[in-house]
Structure formats: C-alpha cells, structure tokens
C-alpha positions as CSV (number, residue, x, y, z in Angstrom):
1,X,7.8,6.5,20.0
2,X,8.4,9.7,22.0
3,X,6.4,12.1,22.1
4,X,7.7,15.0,20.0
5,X,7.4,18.4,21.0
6,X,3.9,20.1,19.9
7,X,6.0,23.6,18.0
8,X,7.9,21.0,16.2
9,X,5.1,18.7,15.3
10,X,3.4,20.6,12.9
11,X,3.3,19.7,9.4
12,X,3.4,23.4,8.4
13,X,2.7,26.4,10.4
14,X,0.1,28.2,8.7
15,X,-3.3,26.5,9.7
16,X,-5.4,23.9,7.6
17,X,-9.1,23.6,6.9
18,X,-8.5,20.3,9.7
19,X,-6.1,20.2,12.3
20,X,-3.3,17.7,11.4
21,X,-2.3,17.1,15.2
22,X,1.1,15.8,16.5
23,X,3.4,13.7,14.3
24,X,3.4,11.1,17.1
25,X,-0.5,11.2,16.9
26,X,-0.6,10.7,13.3
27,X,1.4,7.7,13.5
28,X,-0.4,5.8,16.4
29,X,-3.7,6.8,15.0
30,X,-2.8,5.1,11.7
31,X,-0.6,2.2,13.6
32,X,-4.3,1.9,15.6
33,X,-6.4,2.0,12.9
34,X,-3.7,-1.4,10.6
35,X,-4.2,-3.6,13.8
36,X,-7.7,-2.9,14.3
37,X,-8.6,-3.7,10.9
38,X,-6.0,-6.5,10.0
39,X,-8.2,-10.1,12.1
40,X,-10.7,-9.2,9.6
41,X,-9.1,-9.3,6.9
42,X,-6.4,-12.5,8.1
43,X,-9.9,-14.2,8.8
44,X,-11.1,-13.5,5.3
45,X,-8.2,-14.3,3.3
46,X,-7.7,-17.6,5.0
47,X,-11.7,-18.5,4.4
48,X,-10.9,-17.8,0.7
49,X,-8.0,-19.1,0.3
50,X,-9.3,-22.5,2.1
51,X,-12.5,-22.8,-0.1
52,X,-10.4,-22.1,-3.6
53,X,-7.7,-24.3,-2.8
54,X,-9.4,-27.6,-1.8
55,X,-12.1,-27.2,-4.2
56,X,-9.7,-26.3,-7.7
57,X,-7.3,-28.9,-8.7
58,X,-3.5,-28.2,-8.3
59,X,-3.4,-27.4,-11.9
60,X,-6.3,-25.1,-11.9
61,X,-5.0,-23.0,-8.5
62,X,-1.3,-23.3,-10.8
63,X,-3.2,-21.1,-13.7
64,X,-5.2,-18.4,-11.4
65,X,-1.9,-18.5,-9.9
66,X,-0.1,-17.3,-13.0
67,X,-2.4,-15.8,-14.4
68,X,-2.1,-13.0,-10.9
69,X,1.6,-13.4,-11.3
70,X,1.9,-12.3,-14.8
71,X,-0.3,-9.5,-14.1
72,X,1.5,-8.3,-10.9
73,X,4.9,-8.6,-13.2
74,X,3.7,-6.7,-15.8
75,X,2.2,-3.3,-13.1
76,X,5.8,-3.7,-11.9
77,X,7.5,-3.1,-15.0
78,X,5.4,-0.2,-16.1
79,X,5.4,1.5,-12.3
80,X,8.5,3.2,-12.8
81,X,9.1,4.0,-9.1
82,X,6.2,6.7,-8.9
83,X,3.7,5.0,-6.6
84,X,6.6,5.2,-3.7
85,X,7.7,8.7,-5.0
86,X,4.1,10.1,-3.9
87,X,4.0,8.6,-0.3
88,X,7.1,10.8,0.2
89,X,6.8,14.0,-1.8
90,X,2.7,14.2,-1.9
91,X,2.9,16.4,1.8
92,X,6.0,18.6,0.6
93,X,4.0,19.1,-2.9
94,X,1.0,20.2,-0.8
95,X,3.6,22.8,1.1
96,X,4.8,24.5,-1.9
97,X,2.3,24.3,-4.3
98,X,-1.3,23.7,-2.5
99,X,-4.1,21.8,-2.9
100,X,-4.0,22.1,-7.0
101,X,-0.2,20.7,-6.8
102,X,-1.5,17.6,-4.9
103,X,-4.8,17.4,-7.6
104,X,-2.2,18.0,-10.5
105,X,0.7,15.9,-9.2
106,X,-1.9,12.7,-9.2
107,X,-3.5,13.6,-12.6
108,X,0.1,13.7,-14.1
109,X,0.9,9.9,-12.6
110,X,-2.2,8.8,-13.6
111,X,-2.0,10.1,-17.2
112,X,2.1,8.4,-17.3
113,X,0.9,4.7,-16.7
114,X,-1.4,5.0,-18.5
115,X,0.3,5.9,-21.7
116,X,2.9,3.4,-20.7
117,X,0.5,0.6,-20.0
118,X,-1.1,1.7,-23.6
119,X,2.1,0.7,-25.3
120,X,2.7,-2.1,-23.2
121,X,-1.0,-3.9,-24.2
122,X,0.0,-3.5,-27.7
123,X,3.4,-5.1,-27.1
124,X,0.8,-8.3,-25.8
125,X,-1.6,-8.2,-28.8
126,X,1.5,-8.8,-31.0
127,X,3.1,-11.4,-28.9
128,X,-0.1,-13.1,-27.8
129,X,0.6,-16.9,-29.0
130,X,3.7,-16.7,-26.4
131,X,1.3,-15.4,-24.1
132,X,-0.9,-18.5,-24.4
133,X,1.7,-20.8,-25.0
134,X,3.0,-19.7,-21.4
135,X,-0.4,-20.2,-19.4
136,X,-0.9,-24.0,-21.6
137,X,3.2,-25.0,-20.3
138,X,3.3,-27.5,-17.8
139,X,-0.8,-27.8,-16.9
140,X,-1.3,-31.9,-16.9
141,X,-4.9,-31.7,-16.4
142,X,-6.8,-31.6,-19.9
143,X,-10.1,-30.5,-18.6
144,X,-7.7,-27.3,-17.9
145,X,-5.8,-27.3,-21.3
146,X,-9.1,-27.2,-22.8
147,X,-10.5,-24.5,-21.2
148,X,-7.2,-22.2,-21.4
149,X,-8.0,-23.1,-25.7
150,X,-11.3,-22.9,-25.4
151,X,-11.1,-18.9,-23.5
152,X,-7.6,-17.6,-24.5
153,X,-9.3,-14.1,-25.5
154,X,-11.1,-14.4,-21.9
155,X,-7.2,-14.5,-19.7
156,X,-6.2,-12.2,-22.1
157,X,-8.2,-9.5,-21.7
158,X,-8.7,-10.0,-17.7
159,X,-4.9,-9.5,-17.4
160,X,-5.4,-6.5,-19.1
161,X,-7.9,-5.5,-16.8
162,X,-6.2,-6.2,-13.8
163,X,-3.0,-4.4,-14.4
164,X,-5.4,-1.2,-15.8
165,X,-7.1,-1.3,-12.4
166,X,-4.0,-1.7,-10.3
167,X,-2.1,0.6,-11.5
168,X,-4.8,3.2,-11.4
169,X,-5.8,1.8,-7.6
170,X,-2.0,1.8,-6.6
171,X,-2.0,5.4,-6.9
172,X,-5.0,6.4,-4.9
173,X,-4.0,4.1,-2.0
174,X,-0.5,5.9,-2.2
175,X,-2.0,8.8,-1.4
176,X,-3.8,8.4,1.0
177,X,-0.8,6.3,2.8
178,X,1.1,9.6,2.6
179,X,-1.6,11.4,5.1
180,X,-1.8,9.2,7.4
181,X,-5.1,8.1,6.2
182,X,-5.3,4.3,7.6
183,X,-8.9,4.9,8.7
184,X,-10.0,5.9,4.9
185,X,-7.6,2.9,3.0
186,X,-8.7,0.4,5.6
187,X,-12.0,1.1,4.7
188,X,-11.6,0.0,1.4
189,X,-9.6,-3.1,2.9
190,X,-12.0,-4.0,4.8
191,X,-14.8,-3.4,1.8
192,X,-12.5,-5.7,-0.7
193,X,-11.2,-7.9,2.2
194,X,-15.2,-8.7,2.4
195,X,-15.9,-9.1,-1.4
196,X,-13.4,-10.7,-2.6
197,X,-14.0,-14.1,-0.1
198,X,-17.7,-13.7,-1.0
199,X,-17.1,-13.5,-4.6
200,X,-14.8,-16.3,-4.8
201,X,-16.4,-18.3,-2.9
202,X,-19.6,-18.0,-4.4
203,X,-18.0,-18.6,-8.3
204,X,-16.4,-22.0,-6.6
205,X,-19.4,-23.8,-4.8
206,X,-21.9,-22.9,-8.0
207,X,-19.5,-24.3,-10.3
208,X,-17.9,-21.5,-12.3
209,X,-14.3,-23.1,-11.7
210,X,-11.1,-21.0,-13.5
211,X,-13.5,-18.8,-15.2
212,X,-15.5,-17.6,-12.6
213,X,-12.4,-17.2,-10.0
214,X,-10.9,-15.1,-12.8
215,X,-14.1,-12.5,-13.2
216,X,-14.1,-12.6,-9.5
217,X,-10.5,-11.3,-9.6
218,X,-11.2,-8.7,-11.9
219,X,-14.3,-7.2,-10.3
220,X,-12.5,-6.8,-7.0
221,X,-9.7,-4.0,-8.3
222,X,-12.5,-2.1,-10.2
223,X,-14.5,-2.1,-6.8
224,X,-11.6,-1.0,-5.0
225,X,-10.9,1.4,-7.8
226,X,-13.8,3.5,-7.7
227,X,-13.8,3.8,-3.8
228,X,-10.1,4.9,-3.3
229,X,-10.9,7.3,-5.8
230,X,-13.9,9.0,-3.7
231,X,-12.0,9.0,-0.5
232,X,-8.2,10.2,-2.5
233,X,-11.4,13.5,-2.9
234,X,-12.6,14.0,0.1
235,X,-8.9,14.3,1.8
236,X,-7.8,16.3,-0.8
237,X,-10.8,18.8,0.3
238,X,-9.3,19.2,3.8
239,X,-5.8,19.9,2.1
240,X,-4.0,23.6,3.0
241,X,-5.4,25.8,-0.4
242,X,-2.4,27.8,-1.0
243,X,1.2,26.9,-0.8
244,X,3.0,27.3,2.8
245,X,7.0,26.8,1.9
246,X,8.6,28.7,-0.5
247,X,8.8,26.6,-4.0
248,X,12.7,28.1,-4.6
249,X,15.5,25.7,-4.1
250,X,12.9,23.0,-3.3
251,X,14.9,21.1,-6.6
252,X,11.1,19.4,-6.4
253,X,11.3,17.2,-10.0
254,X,15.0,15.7,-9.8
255,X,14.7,15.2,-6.1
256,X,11.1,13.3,-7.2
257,X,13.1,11.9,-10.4
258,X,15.8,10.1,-8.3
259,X,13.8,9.1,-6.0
260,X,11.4,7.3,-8.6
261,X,14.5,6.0,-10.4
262,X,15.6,4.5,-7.1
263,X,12.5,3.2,-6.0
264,X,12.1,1.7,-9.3
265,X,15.3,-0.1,-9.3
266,X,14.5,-1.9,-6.2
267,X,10.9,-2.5,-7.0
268,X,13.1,-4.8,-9.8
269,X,15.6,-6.5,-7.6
270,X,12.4,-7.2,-5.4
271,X,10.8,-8.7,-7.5
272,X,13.4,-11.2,-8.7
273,X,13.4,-13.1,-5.2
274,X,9.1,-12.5,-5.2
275,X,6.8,-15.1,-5.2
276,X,5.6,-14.0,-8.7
277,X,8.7,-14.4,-10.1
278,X,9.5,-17.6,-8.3
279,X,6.1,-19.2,-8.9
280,X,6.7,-18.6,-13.3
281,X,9.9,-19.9,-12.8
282,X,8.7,-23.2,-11.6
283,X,8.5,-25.3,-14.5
284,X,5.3,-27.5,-13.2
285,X,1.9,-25.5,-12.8
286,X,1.1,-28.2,-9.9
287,X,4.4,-27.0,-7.8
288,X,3.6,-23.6,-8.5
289,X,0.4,-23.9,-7.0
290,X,1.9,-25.4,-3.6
291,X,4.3,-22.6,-3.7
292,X,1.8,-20.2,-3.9
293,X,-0.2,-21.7,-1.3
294,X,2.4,-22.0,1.2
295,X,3.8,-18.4,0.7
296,X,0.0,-16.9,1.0
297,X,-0.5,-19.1,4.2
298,X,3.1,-17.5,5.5
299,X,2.4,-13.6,3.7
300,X,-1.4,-13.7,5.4
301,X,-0.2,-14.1,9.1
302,X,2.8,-12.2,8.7
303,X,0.8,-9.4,7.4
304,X,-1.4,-9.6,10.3
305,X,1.4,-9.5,12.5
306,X,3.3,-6.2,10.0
307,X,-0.4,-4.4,10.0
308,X,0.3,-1.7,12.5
309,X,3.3,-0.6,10.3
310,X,2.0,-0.5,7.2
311,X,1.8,2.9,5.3
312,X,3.9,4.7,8.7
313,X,7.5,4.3,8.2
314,X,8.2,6.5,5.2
315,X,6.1,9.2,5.9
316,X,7.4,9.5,9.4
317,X,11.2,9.4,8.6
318,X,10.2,11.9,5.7
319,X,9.0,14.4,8.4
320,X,11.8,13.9,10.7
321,X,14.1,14.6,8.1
322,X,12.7,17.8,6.5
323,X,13.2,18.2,10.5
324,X,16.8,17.5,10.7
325,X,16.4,16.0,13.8
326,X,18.3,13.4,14.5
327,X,17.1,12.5,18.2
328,X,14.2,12.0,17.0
329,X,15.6,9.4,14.3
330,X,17.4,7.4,16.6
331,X,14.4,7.5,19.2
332,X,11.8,6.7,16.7
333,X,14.2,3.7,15.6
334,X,14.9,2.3,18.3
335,X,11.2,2.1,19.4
336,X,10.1,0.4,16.2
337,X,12.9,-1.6,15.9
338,X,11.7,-2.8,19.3
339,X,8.4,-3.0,18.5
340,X,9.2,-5.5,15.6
341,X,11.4,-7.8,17.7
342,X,8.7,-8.5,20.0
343,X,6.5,-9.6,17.5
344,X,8.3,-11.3,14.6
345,X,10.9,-13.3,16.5
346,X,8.8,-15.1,18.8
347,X,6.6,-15.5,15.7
348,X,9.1,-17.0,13.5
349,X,9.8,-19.9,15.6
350,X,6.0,-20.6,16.8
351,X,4.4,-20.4,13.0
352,X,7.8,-22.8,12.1
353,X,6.5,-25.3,14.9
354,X,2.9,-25.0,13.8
355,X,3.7,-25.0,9.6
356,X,3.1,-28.7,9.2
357,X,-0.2,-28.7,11.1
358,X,-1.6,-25.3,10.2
359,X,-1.2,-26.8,6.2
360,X,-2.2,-30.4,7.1
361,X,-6.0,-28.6,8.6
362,X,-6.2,-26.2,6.2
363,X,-5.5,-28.0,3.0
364,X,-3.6,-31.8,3.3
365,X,-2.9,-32.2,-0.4
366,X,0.0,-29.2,-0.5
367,X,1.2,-31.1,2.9
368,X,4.6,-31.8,0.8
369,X,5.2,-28.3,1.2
370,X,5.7,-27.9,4.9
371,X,9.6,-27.5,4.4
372,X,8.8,-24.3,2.2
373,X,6.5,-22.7,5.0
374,X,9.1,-23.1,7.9
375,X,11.9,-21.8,5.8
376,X,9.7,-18.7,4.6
377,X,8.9,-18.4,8.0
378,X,11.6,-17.9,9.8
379,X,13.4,-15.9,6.7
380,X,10.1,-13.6,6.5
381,X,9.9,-12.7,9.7
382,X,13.6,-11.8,10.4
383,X,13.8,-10.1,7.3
384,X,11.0,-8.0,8.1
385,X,11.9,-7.3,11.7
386,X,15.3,-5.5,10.8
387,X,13.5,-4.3,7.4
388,X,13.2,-0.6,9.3
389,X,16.8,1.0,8.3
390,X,15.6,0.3,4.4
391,X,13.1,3.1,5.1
392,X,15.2,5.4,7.0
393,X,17.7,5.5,4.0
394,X,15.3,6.4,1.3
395,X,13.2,9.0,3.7
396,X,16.6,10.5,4.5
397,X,17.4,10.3,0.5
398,X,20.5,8.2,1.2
399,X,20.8,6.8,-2.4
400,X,24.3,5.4,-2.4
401,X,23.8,3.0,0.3
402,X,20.3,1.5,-1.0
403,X,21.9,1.3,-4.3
404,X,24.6,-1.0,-3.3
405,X,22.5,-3.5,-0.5
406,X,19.5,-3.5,-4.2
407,X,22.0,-4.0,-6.7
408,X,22.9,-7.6,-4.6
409,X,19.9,-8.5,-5.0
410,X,20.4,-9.3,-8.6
411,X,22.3,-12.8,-7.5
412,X,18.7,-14.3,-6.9
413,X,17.8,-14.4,-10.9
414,X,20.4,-16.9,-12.0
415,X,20.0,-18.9,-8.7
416,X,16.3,-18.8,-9.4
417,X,16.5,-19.4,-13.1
418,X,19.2,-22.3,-11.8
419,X,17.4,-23.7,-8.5
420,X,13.9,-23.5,-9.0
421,X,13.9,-26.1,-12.6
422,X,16.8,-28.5,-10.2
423,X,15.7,-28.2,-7.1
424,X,12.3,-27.7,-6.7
425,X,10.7,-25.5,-4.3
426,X,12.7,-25.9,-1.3
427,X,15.0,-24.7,-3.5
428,X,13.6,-21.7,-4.2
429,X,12.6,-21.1,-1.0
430,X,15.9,-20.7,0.6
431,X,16.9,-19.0,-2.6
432,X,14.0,-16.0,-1.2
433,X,14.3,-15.8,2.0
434,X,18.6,-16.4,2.5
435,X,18.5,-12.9,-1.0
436,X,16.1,-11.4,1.2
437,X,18.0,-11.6,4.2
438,X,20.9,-10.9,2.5
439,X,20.1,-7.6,1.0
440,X,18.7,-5.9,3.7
441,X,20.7,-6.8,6.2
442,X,23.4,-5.1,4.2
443,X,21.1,-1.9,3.8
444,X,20.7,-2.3,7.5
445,X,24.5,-2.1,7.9
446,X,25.2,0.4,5.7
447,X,21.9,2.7,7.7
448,X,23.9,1.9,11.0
449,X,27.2,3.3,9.4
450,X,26.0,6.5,8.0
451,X,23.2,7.4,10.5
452,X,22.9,8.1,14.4
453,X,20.9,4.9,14.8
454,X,21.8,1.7,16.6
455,X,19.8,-1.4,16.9
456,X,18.9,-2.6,19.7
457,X,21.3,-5.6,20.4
458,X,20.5,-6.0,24.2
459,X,16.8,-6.2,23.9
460,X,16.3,-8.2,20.6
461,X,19.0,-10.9,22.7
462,X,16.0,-10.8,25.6
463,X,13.7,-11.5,23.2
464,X,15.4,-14.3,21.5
465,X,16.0,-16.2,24.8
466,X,12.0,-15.6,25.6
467,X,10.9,-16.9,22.6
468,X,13.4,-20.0,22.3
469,X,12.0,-21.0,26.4
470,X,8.7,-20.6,24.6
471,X,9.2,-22.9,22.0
472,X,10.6,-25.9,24.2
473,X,6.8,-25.5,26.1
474,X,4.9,-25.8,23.0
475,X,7.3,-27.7,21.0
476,X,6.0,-31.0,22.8
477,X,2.3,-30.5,22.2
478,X,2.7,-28.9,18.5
479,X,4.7,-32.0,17.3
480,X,2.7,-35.2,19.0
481,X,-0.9,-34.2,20.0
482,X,-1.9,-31.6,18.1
483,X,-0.1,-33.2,14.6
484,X,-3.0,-33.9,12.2
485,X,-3.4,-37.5,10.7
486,X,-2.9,-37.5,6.8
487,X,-6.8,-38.9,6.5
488,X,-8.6,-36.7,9.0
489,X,-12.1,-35.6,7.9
490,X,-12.8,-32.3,7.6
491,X,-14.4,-32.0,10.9
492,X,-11.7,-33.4,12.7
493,X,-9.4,-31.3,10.8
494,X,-11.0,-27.9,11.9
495,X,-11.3,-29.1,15.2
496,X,-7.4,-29.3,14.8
497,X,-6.9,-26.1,13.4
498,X,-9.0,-24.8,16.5
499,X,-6.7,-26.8,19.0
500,X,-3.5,-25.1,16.9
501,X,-5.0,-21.9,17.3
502,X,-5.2,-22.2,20.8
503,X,-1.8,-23.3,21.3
504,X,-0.5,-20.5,19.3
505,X,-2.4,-18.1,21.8
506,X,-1.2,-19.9,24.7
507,X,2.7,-19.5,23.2
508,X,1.9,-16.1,23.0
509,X,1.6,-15.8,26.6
510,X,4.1,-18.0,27.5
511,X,6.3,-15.7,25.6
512,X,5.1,-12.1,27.3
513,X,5.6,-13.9,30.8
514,X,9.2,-15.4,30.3
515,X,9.6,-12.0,28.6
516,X,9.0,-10.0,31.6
517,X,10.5,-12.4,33.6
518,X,13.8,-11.5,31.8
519,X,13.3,-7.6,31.7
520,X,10.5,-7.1,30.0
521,X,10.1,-3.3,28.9
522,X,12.6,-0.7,29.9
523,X,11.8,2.3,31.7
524,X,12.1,4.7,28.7
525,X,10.1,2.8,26.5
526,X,7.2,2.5,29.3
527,X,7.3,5.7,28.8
528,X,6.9,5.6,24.9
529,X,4.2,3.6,25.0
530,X,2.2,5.5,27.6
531,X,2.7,8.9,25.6
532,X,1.0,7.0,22.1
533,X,-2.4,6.7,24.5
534,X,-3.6,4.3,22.6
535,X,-6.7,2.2,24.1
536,X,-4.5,-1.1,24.8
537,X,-1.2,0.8,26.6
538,X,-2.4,0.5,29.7
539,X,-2.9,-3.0,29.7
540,X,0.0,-3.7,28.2
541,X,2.2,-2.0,30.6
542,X,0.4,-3.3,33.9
543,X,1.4,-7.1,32.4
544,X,4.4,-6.1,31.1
C-alpha cells in the first residue's frame, strides 16, 4: 500500500494521549503483528484437532460438533449486526463524542444482547425436549445416546454458556479490531490458541470423553472473556478525552442503524451456506463429523494464509472514505487485491493436490472425505481472494449493491435443505463454495461498476500461469510417493505428513521463482512494499 501523505494520515488533528501514527503504519503494524502470530496458532489448532478427532468416535466428534454449531447459530441470530457496526463507527464515535462515547457506546451493545439473549434462553427452557431430541437424531453409537440422556441438563446449560460468553467476547475483540489493536487481540489469540489444545487434550487422554471436551469448550470463551475485557480498558485509556469533530449532521444512530441492519442481513445469508448450518443439515451425526473435519482442516490453513488481513480491511476503507479520497481507494485496492492473489491461488491448487494426503496422516478414518477438502479448497480460496470489494462497499456505505449480491445468497437454503439429505456431503460442498463464489463475485462486480477500482486482471493472469507450472512439478511426487497407505502406523504417518509438509514448502518456491520468472513484482508495487518497512520487505524484494 502507498504510503499516504503524513497531513492526511491523521486520525484527527487535535493530539491524543499516544500518537496514532500514519494510516499506512497502522495497517502494516497490525498486518505484522496477524502473520506473526497466526504458525502458532495453525500449529495448535491442528494438534487439537488431531488428538480429539482420532481419539472420539465419529458420533461423539458429530455431537461436540453440534453442539458448537447450535451455539454459534443461536449468537448469530441474537447479533443483530452490531459487532460489525463498532469496527466501523467506534473511531468516528471517539471523534465526536470522546472517550465516554466509546465507554458508553460498548456499555449500550453489551446491555442489548444481553437482554436479547435473556429472552432467547427462555424461548430454550420452553422448547427444551426439541432441543434434546435434536442432539439424540441420527447418533448410532449408544454409549453416546446414553450419555446425551444421561447429561441433557449438562449440553443444555453449556450452550447457554457459550453463546453468553461469545457474545459478550465478540464485542471486546470488535473493538479492539477497530484500533488497529492486533498486537492486544493476538494476545489473547495466542493465550486461548494455547489453552484450548491443552485443555482438550488433557480432557481426552484422561478419559473425560464428550463431557469433558464440552467443559473444555466452555472455559475457553470465559478465559478469553475476561482478558479482552482488560485490554478493551487499557486502549480505551489512551483514547482522545474530549470530542474532536463536530457531533452536527454526523446522522451518527441511523447511519449506525443501517449499517447494523445491513450487516445483520448478511451475517444471515452467510450463514445459510456456513459450515454450521450445513453440518445440522446433514441428517447423519457420523457425516457431520467428517464435514466438520474436513472444513476445519481447510478453514485452519486458509486462515493462516488470510491472517495478515484480518481486522484491516474495514477500518482502512472506513478512513479513506471519511477522506474522500479516491486514489487512495483504488491504490490501496489494487495492492491488496495483489497481495491476495499471490497467496490464495497458488494455494488453492497445492492444498487441492495435498487434500487426500494431508487427511490420510492426520486422521485416515474421515479419508472418504477428500472430495469435500479439494472442493472447499479451491472455492475457499478464490472466494476469499476477490472477497476485498465486499469491504470496500460497506466502508464506503454502498448499501444497494451489498443488498442485492446478499440477498442471492438465499438460494443456498433450499439447495442445502435439498442436497445435503440426497447427496451427501459432496453435495453440500459444492453447494458452499459454488453460493459463495456466487455472491461475492457479484458484490465484486457491482464494487467495480460503482467505484474507481479495477482488479488487477494482468497480474492475477501471471499468477495463475505460475502457480498451474507449479503444480505440474509437485503434482508427480504429491500423487505417487508421498500418497499414504490406508494401514500406515502412526509413525509412518507423521513421517508422511512431514514429507507433505516439505513438498508444500518446496511448491512454495517453485511458485515465487516461475513467478518472477514471468514478471514477478511491478515497479510500483516494489515500491509499496518498501514504503510498509516491515522486517521481511527487504528480502522479499531482493528474490522477487
């Protein structure tokens, strides 16, 4: 990203108890500060994941797996939009009203979901039997029917913890996403990331089985809880005291109000081509739990790859539109745009190559499922490398156009209500990632139509043609040598995963060279990358 002008960089012009720096600062600090923390928690995610997976039955993983999707649906239905409200509007609140509008604005989210998740738990308490009836459907496994009888009151009150936590947690980590504060919410990553691998896999190898997994899950959120609550108070200490922007024609509450009302709306469509909804959908608890297997195995390495971006893109755009400045836009798109290309196409068709072996060392009994993970693949990454214009048009407060690309979304509930019962799980997998692609490609569209942007056509065609030459090198090796036999012990099998991982990293440079080979980097964005001065630019521009 360039680097933008140091009188037009500040947040506001009166000064602050701490300097806020450059715009462009803020956001490689925080890009920085995702990457650095993300191997550690990729690493502990897949030790967990590993560990739960082979040691509960498919049935048992099928329950926990529930059990987080029912409590995930239900903190998305009582949301209401607000959590993505405050990343935008927190740092305009803090402009016209001060630190006490920041303090009051949280206080006042806080108090709604929590009325609203009051009257939600009593909706439960009087519809409880379908409650259990839903966990008992489909679970083959008696030892497992027996212990959903035998501790109904015990999943019933845990799913009432962990949407109570959530929510309350959501809103903290919002915050502190809206200043730029990767350093403080990957702290607590990093802290939970830790604890909940630890706690899990303690509960497993001493025996505790469903029940203990399930306290384990409940702990973690009231961990994180507390901790994004002491370090929501210490930024809000280093917030400007007294307003800095005149509060008059601000329109503050219905510009927050439509925003919430939008943000809701496609928190919904969402979540009707998510795994959680996809996972209750599917009628067997066993196919559920190689769903959810597969899609974690996917969502954890693509997240690794997304960290840098996560918590920048809204709060960027939102600056450079109370800017108006649109050369800024198209620069800042353009770069990230980039910047996504590099990594998700290349990644989409290596992780596609490696799905069947990466499942058959890391858990052989969900080896059915390697279908799923190349098709979530490739439709994840895609999706999320032209995801950027979706940001741009709610930043910008470009309602119209997200309205239309959400409301398509709503095609995936009958085809998921249709396919997932008929056609299993490769069903439903195309079913997520083709409505993904779908719907924001169209909002990407629709950004390109009504904003100064463009994508990139040229570069992402460079990339492409790297990364397919890439895949013809390690196709060979990822398909006959380094393919797992069904009955490999477990040593073998990590010795496997070792060999995979190795090949993946050798990919990776096979890609960066036939990359520069073919261009590589243009001049300007050289440029870009020098002007972040972060620790690796350097490096990467003398190879690239």
């Amino acid at each position: 990203m360039t680097r933008v002008n140091e009188a037009t960089e500040r947040l506001s012009s009166a000064p602050s108890p701490q300097p806020k720096g450059t715009l462009s600062g803020q956001v490689s600090r925080a890009m920085l500060w995702n990457a650095t923390l993300q191997p550690l928690r990729l690493l502990a995610g897949l030790l967990s994941g590993i560990v739960v997976t082979n040691v509960l039955s498919a049935d048992a993983y099928g329950t926990i797996a529930r059990l987080g999707a029912m409590a995930a649906t239900l903190g998305l239905f009582v949301d209401l939009g607000v959590e993505r409200g405050l990343v935008k509007f927190l740092p305009e609140i803090e402009a016209r009203y001060g630190r006490a509008g920041v303090r009051n604005a949280l206080w006042i989210v806080i108090a709604q979901k929590l009325a609203i998740l009051a009257v939600a738990i009593a909706l439960m308490l009087v519809f409880r039997e379908r409650f259990f009836e839903f966990w008992r459907r489909q679970v083959a496994e008696q030892n497992v029917l027996a212990l959903l009888d035998a501790h109904r009151w015990v999943f019933f009150w845990a799913l009432v913890a962990l949407i109570v936590f959530g929510a309350v947690f959501d809103v903290y980590m919002q915050a502190l996403t809206a200043y730029f504060r990767q350093r403080a919410s990957g702290s607590i990553s990093i802290v939970t990331t830790l604890l909940k691998p630890l706690l899990l896999i303690a509960v497993v190898l001493v025996g505790w089985g469903v029940l203990g997994v399930v306290g384990a899950m409940v702990a973690i959120p009231i961990v994180a809880t507390l901790l994004a609550a002491w370090r929501v108070a210490t930024v809000r200490r280093d917030l400007d005291e007294r307003p800095t922007q005149p509060t008059a024609g601000a329109r503050l509450v219905p510009r927050f109000a439509a925003y919430c009302g939008l943000s809701y709306w496609i928190q919904i469509t969402e979540y009707f081509y998510s795994v959680d909804f996809i996972v209750l959908a599917i009628p067997a608890a066993a196919a559920a739990a190689g769903f959810k297997f597969t899609y974690s195995i996917v969502g954890q390495l693509l997240t690794a790859l997304w960290s840098p971006m996560v918590g920048v893109q809204i709060p960027l755009f939102a600056r450079l539109h109370s800017r108006n400045d649109d050369r800024q836009l198209a620069s800042a798109y353009t770069i990230l745009s980039k910047f996504l290309a590099v990594l998700l196409i290349p990644a989409a068709i290596g992780l596609a190559l490696l799905a069947h072996n990466l499942i058959a060392t890391i858990n052989p009994k969900y080896l059915a499922f390697d279908t799923v993970a190349r098709i979530l693949t490739i439709c994840l990454c895609l999706d999320a490398a032209i995801s950027v214009p979706l940001s741009i048009l709610m930043a910008y407060e470009r309602y119209r156009p997200m309205l239309v690309a959400r409301t398509a979304a709503l095609v995936a509930v009958p085809l998921v209500l249709f396919v997932a019962p008929h056609y299993g799980v490769v069903g439903a997998a195309l079913v997520m990632g083709g409505t993904r692609l779908m719907c924001d490609g169209l909002a990407m569209a629709l950004a390109l139509r009504a904003l100064p942007i463009r994508y990139p056509l040229a570069f992402a065609a460079r990339v492409t043609g790297a990364a397919a030459l890439m895949a013809l090198v390690i196709a060979p090796v990822a398909l006959t040598l380094l393919r797992p036999p069904g009955d490999a012990s477990v040593t073998l099998r990590l010795a496997y995963l070792a060999g995979n991982g190795l090949l993946a990293g050798v990919g990776g440079l096979v890609f960066f060279g036939l990359f520069k080979l073919t261009g590589g980097l243009d001049p300007e964005d050289r440029r870009r990358v020098a002007e972040l001065r972060l620790p690796v630019a350097a490096r990467l521009l003398r190879f690239l």
